[in-house]
PyMOL CGO cylinders between C-alpha atoms (Angstrom):
from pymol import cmd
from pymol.cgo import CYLINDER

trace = [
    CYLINDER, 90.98, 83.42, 55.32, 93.57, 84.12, 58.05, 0.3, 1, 1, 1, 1, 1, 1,
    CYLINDER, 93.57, 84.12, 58.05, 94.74, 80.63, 59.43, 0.3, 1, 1, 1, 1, 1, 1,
    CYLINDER, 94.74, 80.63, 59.43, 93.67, 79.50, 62.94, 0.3, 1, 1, 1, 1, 1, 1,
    CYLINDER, 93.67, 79.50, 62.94, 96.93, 80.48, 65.09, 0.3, 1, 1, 1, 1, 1, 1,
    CYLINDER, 96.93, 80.48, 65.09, 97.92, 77.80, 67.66, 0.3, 1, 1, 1, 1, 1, 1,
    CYLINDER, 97.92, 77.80, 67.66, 96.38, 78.75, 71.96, 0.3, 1, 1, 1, 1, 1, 1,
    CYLINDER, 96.38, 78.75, 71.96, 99.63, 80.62, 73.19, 0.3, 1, 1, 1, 1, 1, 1,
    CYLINDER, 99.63, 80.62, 73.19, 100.26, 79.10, 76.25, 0.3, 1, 1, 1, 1, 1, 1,
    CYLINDER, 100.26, 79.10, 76.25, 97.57, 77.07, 75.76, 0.3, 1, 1, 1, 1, 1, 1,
    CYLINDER, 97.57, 77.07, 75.76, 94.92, 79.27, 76.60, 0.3, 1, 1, 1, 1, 1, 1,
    CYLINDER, 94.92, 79.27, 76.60, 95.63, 82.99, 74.83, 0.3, 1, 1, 1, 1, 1, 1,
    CYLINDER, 95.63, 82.99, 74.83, 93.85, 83.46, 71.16, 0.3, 1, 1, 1, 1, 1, 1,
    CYLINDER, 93.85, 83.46, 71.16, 95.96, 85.15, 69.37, 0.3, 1, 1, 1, 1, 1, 1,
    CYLINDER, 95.96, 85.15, 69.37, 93.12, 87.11, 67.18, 0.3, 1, 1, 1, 1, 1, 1,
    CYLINDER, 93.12, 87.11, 67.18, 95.06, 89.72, 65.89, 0.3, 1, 1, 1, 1, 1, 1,
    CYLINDER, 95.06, 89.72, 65.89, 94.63, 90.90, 61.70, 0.3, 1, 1, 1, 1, 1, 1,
    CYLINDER, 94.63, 90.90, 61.70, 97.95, 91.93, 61.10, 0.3, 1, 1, 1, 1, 1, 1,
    CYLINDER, 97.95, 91.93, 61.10, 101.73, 89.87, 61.96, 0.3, 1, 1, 1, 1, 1, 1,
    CYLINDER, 101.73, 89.87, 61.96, 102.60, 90.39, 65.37, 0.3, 1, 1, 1, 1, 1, 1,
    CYLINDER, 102.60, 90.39, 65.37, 106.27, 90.30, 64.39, 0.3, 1, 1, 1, 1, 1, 1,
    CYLINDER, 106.27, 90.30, 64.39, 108.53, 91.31, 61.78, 0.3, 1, 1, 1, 1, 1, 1,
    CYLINDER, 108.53, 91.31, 61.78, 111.08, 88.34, 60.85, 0.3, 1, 1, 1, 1, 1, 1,
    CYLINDER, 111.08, 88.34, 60.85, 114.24, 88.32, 57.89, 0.3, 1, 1, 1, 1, 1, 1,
    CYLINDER, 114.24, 88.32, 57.89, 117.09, 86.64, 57.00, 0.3, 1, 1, 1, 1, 1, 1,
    CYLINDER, 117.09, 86.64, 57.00, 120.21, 88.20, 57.94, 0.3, 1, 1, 1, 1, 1, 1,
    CYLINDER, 120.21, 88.20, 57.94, 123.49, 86.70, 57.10, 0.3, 1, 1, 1, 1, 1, 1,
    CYLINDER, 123.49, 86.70, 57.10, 122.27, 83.56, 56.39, 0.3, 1, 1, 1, 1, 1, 1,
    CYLINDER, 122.27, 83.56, 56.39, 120.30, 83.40, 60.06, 0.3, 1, 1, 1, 1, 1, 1,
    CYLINDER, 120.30, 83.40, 60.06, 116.35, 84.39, 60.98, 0.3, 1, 1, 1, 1, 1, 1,
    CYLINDER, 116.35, 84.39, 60.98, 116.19, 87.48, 63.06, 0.3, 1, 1, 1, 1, 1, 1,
    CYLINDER, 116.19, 87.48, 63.06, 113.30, 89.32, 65.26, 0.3, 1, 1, 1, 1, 1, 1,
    CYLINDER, 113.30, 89.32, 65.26, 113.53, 92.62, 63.63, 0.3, 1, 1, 1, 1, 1, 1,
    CYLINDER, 113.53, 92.62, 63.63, 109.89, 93.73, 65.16, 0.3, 1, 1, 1, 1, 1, 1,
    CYLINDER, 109.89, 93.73, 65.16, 107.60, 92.62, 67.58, 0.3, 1, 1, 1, 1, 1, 1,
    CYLINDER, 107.60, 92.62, 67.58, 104.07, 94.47, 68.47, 0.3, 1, 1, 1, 1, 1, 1,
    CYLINDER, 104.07, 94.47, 68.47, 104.41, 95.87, 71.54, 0.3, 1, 1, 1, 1, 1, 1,
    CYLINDER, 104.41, 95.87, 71.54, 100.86, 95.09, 72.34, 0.3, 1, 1, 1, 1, 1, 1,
    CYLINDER, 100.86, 95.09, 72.34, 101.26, 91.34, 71.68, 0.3, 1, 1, 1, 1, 1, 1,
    CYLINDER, 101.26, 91.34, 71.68, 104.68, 91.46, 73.48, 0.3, 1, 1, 1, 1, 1, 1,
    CYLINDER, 104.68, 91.46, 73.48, 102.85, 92.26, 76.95, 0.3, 1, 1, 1, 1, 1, 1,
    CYLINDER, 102.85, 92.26, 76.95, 100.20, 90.10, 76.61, 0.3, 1, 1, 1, 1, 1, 1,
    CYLINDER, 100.20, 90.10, 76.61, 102.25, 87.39, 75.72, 0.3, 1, 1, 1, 1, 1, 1,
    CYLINDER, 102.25, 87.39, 75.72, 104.56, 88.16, 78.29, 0.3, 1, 1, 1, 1, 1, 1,
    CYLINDER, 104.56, 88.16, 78.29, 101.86, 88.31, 80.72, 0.3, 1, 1, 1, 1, 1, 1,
    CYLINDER, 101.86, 88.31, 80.72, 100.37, 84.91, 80.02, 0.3, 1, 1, 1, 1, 1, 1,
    CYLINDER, 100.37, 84.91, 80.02, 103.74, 83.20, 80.38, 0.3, 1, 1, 1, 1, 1, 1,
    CYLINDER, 103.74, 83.20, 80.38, 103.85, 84.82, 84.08, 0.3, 1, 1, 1, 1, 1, 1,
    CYLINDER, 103.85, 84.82, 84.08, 100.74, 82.62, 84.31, 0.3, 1, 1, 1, 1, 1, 1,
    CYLINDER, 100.74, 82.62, 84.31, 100.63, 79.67, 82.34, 0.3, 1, 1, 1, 1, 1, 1,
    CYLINDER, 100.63, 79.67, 82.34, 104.61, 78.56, 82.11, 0.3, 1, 1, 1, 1, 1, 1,
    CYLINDER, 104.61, 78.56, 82.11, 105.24, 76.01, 84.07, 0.3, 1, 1, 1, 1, 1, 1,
    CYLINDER, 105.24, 76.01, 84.07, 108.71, 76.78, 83.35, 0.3, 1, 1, 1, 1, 1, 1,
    CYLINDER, 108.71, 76.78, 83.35, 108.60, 80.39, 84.30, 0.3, 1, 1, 1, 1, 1, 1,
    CYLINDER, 108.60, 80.39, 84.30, 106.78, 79.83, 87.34, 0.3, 1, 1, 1, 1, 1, 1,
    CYLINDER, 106.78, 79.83, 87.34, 109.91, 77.98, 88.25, 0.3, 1, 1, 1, 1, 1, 1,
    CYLINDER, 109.91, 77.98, 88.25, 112.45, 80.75, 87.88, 0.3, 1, 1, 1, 1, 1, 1,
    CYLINDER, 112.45, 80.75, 87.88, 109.92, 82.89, 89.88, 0.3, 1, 1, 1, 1, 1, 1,
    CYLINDER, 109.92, 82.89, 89.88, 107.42, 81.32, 92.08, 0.3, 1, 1, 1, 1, 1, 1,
    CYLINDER, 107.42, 81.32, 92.08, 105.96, 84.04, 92.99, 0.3, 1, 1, 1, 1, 1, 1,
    CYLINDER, 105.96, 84.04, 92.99, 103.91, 83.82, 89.84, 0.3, 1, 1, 1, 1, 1, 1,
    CYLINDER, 103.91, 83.82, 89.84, 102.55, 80.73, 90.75, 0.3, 1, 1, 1, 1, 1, 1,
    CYLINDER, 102.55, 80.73, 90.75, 98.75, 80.87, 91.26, 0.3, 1, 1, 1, 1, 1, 1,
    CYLINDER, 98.75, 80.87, 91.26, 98.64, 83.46, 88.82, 0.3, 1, 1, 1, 1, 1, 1,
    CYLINDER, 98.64, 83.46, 88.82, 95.94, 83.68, 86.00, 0.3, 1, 1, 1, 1, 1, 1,
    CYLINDER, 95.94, 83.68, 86.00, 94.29, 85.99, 83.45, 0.3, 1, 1, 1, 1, 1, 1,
    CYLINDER, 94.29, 85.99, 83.45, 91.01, 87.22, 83.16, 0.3, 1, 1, 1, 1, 1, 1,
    CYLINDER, 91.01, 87.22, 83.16, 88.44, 85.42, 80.53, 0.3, 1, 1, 1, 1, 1, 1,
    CYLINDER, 88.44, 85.42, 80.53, 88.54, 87.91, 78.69, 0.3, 1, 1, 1, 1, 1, 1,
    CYLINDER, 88.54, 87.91, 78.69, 91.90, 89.08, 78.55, 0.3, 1, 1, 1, 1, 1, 1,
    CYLINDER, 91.90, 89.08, 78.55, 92.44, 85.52, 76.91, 0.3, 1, 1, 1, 1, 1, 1,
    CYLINDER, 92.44, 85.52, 76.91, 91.61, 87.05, 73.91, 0.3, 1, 1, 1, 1, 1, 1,
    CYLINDER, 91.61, 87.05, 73.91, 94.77, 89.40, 72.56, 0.3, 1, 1, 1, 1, 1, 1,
    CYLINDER, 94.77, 89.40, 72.56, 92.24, 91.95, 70.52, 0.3, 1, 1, 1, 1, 1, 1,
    CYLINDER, 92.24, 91.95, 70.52, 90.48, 92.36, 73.81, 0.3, 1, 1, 1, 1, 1, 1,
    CYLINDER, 90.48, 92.36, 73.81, 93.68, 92.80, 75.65, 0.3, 1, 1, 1, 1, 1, 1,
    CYLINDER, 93.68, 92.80, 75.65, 95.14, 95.35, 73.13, 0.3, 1, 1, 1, 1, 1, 1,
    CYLINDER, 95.14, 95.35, 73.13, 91.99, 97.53, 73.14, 0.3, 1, 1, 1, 1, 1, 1,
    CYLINDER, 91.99, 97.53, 73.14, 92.34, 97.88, 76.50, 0.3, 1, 1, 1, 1, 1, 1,
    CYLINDER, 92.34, 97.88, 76.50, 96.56, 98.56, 76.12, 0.3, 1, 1, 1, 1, 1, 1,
    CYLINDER, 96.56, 98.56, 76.12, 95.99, 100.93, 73.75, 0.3, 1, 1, 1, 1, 1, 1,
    CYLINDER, 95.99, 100.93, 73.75, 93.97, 103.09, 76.27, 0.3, 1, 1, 1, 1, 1, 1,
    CYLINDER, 93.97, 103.09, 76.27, 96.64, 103.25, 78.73, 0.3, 1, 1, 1, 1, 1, 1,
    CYLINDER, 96.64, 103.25, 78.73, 100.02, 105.35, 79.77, 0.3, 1, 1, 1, 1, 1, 1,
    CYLINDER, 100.02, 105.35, 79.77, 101.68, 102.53, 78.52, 0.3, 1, 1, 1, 1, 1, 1,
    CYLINDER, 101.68, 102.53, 78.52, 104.98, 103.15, 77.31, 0.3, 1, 1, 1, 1, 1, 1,
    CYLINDER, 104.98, 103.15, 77.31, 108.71, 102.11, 78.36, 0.3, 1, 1, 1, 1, 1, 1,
    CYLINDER, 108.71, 102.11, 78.36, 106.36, 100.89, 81.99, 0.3, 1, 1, 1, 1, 1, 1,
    CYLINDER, 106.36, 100.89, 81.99, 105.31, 96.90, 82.56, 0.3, 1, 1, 1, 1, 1, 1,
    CYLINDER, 105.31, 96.90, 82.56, 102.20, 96.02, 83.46, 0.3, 1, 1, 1, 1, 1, 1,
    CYLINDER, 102.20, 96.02, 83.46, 101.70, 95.24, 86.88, 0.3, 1, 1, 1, 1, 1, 1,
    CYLINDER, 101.70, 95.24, 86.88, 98.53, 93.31, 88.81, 0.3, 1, 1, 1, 1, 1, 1,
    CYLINDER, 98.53, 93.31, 88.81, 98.75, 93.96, 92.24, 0.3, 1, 1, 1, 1, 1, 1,
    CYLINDER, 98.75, 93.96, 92.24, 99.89, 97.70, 93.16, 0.3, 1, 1, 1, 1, 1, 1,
    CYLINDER, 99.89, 97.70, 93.16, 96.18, 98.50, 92.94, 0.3, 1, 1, 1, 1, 1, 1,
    CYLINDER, 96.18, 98.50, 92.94, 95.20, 95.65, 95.13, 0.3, 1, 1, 1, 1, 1, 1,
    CYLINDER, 95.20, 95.65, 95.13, 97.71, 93.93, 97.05, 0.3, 1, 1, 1, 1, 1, 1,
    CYLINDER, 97.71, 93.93, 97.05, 97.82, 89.99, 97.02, 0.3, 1, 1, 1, 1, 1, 1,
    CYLINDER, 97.82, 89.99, 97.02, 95.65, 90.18, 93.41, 0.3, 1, 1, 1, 1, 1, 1,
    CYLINDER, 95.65, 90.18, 93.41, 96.99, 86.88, 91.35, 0.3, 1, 1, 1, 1, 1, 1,
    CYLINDER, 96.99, 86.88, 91.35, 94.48, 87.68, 88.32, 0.3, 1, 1, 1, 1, 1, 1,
    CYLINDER, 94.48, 87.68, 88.32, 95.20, 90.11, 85.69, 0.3, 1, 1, 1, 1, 1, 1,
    CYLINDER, 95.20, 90.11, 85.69, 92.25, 91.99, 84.30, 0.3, 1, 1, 1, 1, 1, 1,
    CYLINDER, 92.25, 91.99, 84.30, 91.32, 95.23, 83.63, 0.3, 1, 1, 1, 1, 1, 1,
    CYLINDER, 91.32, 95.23, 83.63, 89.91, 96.81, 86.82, 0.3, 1, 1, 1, 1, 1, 1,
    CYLINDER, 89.91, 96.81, 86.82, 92.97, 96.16, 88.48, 0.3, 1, 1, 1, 1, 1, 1,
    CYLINDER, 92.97, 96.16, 88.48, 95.87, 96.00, 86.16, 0.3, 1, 1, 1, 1, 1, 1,
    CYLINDER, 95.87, 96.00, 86.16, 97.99, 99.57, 85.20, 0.3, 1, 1, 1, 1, 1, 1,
    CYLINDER, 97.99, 99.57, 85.20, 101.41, 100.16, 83.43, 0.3, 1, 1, 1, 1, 1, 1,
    CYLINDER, 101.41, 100.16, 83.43, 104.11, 101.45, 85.94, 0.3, 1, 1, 1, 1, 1, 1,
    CYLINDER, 104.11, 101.45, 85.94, 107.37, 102.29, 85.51, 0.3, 1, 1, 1, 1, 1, 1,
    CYLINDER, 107.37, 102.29, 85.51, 110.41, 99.67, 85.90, 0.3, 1, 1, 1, 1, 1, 1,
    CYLINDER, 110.41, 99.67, 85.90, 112.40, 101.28, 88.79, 0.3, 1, 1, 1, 1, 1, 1,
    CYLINDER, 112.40, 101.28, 88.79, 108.76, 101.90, 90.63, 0.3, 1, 1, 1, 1, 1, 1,
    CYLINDER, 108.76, 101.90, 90.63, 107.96, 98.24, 90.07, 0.3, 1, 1, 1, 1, 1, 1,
    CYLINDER, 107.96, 98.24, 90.07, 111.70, 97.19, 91.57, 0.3, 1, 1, 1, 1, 1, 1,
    CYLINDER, 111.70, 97.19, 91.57, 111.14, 99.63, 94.52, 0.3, 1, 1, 1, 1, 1, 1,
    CYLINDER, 111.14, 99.63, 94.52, 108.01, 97.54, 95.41, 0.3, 1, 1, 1, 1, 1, 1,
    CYLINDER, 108.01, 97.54, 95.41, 109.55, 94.04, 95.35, 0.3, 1, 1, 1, 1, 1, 1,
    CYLINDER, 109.55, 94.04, 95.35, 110.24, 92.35, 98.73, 0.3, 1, 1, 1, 1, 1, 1,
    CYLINDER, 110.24, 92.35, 98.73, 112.76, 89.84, 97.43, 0.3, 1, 1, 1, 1, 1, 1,
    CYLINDER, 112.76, 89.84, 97.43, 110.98, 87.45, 100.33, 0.3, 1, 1, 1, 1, 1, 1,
    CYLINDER, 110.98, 87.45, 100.33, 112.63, 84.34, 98.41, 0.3, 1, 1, 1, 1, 1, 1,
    CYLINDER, 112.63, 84.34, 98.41, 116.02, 85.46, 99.26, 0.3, 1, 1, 1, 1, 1, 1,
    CYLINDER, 116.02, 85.46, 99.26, 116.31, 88.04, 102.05, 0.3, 1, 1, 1, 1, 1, 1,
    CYLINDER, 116.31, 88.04, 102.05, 116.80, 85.20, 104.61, 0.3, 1, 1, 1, 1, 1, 1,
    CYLINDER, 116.80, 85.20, 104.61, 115.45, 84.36, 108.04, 0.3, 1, 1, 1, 1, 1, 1,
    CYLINDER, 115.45, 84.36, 108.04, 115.26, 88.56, 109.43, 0.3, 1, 1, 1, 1, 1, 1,
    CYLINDER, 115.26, 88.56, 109.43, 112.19, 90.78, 108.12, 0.3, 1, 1, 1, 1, 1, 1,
    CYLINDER, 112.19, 90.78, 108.12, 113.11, 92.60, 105.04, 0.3, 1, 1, 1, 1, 1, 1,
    CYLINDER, 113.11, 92.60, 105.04, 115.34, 95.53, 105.08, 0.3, 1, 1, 1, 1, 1, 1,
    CYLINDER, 115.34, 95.53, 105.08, 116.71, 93.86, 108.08, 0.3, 1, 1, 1, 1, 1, 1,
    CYLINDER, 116.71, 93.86, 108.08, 120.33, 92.04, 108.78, 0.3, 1, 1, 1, 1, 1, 1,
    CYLINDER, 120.33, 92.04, 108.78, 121.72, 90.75, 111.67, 0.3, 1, 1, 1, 1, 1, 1,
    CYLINDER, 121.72, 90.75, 111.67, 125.38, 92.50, 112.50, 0.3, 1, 1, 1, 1, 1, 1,
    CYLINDER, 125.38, 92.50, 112.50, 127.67, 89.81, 114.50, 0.3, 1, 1, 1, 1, 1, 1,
    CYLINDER, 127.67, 89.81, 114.50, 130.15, 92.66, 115.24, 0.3, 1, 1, 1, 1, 1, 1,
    CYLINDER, 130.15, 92.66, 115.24, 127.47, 95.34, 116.68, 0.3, 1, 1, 1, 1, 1, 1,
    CYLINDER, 127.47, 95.34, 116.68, 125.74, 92.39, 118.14, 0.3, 1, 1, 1, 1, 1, 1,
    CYLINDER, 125.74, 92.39, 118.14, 122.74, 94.56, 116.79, 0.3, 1, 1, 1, 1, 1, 1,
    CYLINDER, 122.74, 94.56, 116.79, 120.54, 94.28, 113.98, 0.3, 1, 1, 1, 1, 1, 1,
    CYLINDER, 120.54, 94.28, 113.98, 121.18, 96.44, 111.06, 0.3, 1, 1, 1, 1, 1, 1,
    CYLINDER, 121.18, 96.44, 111.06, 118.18, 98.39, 109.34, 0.3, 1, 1, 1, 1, 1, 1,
    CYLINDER, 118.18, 98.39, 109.34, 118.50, 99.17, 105.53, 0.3, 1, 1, 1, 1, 1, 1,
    CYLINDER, 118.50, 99.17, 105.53, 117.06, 100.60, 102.39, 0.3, 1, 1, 1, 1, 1, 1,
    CYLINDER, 117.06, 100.60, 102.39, 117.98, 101.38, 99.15, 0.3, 1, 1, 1, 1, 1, 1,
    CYLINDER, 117.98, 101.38, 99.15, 116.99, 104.77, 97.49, 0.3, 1, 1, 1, 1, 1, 1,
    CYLINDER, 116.99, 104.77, 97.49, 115.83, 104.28, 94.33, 0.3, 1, 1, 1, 1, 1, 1,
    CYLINDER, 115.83, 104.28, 94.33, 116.58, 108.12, 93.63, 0.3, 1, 1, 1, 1, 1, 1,
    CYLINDER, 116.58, 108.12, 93.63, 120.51, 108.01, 94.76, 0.3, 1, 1, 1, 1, 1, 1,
    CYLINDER, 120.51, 108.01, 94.76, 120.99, 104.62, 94.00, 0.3, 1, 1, 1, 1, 1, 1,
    CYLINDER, 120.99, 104.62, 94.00, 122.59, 104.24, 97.41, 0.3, 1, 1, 1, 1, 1, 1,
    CYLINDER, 122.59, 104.24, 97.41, 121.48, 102.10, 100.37, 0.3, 1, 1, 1, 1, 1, 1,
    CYLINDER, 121.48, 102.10, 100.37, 120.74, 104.05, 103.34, 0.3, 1, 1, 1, 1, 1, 1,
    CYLINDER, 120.74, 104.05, 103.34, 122.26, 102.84, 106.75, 0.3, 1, 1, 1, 1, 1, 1,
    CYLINDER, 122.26, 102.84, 106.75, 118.99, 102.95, 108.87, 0.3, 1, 1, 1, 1, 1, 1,
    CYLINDER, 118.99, 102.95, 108.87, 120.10, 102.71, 112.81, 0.3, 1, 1, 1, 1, 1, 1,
    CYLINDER, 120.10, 102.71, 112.81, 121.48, 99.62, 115.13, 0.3, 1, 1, 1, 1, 1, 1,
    CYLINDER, 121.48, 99.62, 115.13, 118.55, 98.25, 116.74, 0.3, 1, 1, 1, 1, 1, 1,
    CYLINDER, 118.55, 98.25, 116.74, 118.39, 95.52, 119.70, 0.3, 1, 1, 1, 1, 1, 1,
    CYLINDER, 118.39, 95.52, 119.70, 115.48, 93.31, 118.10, 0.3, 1, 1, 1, 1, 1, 1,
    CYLINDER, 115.48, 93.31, 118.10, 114.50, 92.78, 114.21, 0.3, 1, 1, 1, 1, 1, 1,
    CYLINDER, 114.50, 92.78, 114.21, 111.01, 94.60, 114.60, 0.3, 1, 1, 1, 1, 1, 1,
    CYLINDER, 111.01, 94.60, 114.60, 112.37, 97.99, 115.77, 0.3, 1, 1, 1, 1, 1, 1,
    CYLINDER, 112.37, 97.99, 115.77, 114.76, 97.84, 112.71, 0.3, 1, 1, 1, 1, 1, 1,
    CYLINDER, 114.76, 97.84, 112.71, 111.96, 96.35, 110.34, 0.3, 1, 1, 1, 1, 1, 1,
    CYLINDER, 111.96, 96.35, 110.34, 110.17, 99.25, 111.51, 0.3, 1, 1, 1, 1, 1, 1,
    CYLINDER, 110.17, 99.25, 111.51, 112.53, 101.58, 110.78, 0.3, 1, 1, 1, 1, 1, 1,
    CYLINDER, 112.53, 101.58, 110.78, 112.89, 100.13, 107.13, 0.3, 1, 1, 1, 1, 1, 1,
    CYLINDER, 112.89, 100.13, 107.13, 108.91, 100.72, 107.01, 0.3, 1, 1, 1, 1, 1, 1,
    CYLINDER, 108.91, 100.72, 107.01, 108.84, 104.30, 107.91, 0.3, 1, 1, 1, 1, 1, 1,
    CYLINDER, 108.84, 104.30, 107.91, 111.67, 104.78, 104.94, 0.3, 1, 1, 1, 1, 1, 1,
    CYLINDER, 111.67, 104.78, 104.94, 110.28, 102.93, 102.44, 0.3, 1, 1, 1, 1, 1, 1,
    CYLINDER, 110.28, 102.93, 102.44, 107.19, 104.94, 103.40, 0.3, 1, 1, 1, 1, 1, 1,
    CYLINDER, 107.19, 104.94, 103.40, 108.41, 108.22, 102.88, 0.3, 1, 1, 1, 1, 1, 1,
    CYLINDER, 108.41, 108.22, 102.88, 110.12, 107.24, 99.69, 0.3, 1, 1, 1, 1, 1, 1,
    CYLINDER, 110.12, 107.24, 99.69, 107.07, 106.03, 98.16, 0.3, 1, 1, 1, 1, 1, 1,
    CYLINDER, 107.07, 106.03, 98.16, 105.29, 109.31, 99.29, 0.3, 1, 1, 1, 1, 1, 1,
    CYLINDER, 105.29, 109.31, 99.29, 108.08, 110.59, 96.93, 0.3, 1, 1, 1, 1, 1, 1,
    CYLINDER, 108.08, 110.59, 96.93, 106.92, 108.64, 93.82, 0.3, 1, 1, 1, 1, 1, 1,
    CYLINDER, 106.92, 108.64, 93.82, 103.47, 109.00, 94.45, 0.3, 1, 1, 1, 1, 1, 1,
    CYLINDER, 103.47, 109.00, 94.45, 103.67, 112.97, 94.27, 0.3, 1, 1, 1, 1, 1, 1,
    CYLINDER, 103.67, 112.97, 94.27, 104.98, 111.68, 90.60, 0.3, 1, 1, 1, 1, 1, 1,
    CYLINDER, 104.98, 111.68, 90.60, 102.24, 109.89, 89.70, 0.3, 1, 1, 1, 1, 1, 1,
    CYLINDER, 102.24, 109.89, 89.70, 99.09, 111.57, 87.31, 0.3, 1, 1, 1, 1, 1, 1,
    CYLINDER, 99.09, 111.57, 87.31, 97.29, 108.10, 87.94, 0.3, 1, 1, 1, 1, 1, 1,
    CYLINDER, 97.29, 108.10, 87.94, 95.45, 109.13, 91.13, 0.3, 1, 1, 1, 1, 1, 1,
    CYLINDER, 95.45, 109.13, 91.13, 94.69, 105.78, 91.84, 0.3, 1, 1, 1, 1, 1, 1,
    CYLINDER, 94.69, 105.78, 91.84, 98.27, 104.88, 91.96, 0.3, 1, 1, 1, 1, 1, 1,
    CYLINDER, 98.27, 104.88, 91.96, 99.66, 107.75, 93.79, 0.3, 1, 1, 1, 1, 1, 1,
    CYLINDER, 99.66, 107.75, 93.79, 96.73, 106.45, 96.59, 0.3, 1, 1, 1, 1, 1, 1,
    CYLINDER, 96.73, 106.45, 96.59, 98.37, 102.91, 96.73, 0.3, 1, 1, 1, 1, 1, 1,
    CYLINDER, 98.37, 102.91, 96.73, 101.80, 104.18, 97.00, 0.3, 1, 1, 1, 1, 1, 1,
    CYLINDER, 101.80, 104.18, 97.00, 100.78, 106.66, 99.97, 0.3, 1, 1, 1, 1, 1, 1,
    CYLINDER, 100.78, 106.66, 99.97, 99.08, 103.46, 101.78, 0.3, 1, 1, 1, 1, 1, 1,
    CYLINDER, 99.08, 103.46, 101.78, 100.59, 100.68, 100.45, 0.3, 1, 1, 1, 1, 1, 1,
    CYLINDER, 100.59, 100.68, 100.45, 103.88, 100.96, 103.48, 0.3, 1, 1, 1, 1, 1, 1,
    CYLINDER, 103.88, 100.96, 103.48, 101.82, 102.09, 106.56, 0.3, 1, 1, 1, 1, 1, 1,
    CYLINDER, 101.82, 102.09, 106.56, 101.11, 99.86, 108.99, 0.3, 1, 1, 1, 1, 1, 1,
    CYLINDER, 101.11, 99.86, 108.99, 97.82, 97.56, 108.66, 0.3, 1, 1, 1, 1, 1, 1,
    CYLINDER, 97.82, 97.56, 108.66, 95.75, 99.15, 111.33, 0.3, 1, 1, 1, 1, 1, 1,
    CYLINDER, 95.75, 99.15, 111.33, 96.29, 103.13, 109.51, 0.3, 1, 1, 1, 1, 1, 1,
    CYLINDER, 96.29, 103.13, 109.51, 95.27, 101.88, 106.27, 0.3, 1, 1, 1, 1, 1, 1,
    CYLINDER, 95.27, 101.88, 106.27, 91.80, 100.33, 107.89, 0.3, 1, 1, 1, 1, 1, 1,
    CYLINDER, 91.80, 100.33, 107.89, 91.62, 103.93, 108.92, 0.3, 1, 1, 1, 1, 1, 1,
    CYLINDER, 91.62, 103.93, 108.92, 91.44, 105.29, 104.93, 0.3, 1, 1, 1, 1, 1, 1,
]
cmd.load_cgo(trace, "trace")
């Protein structure tokens, strides 16, 4: 009889009927040599939630939680195993914005770069609207945005108030997420990217 495995984060049941990792001795020291993929983002994806710790690194999980039944790993990997899943993270909220619960009718595997391209780095971009800076010498403020194709940030204009240049960040980032949507074979995600950077009163429209 498999022995009861210990709540991972205190809530996750770790119900799985084979090791979720592959450990051996190496030079005298324990090493990882294999984890389960499967395990690893649903692990992963309960420590957004439940670590008090992580939550403190990045508060922007806190609030988060799972899904009752995404508590249980075999549940969770049935439902992974379906998916476009690999070399992408699994992400909660592209699908419906502001969602802090992951579960299956809203959560889908997206690339890295695509889920970089989406985050507002509120925490740190200061007091002006993102993609916004305020240039002493110009006495204007500066609109920006990095192209996630090039690599490069994109100088956007000189504008005389932060909302003209915020808006000029909008209508970029807009266009380049048109970009990745045409890349998309998830329908549903290609729709969110096409929506997610126009402004509120054209997406009550859709």
């Amino acid at each position: 009889m498999r022995k009861k495995s210990k709540p991972v984060y205190g809530l996750g049941v770790n119900d799985a009927d084979y090791p979720v990792a592959v450990n051996a001795v190496i030079g005298g020291k324990q090493k990882r040599l294999w984890t389960c993929p499967f395990y690893q983002s649903w692990k992963h994806m309960l420590e957004r939630c439940y670590s008090a710790k992580y939550q403190a690194k990045s508060p922007t999980y806190s609030g988060c939680s799972v899904s009752p039944e995404w508590l249980k790993f075999s549940v969770f990997r049935e439902w992974m195993a379906g998916q476009d899943w690999e070399e992408k993270e699994l992400d909660k909220d592209i699908l419906q914005p502001g969602n802090k619960v992951y579960g299956p009718e809203v959560c889908v595997f997206i690339p890295a770069a695509l889920n970089l391209f989406m985050t507002d780095s509120a925490a740190i971009r200061g007091e002006w609207p993102i993609g916004v800076c305020w240039d002493k010498g110009n006495g204007k403020f500066r609109a920006s945005c990095r192209n996630p194709f090039t690599g490069k940030h994109e100088h956007l204009g000189m504008f005389k108030n932060p909302n003209d240049a915020h808006e000029a960040w909008r209508k970029r980032k807009h266009e380049l997420a048109c970009i990745y949507a045409d890349q998309q074979k998830d329908p549903r995600i290609a729709k969110a990217l096409r929506e997610k950077y126009l402004p509120a009163f054209q997406r009550k429209l859709k």
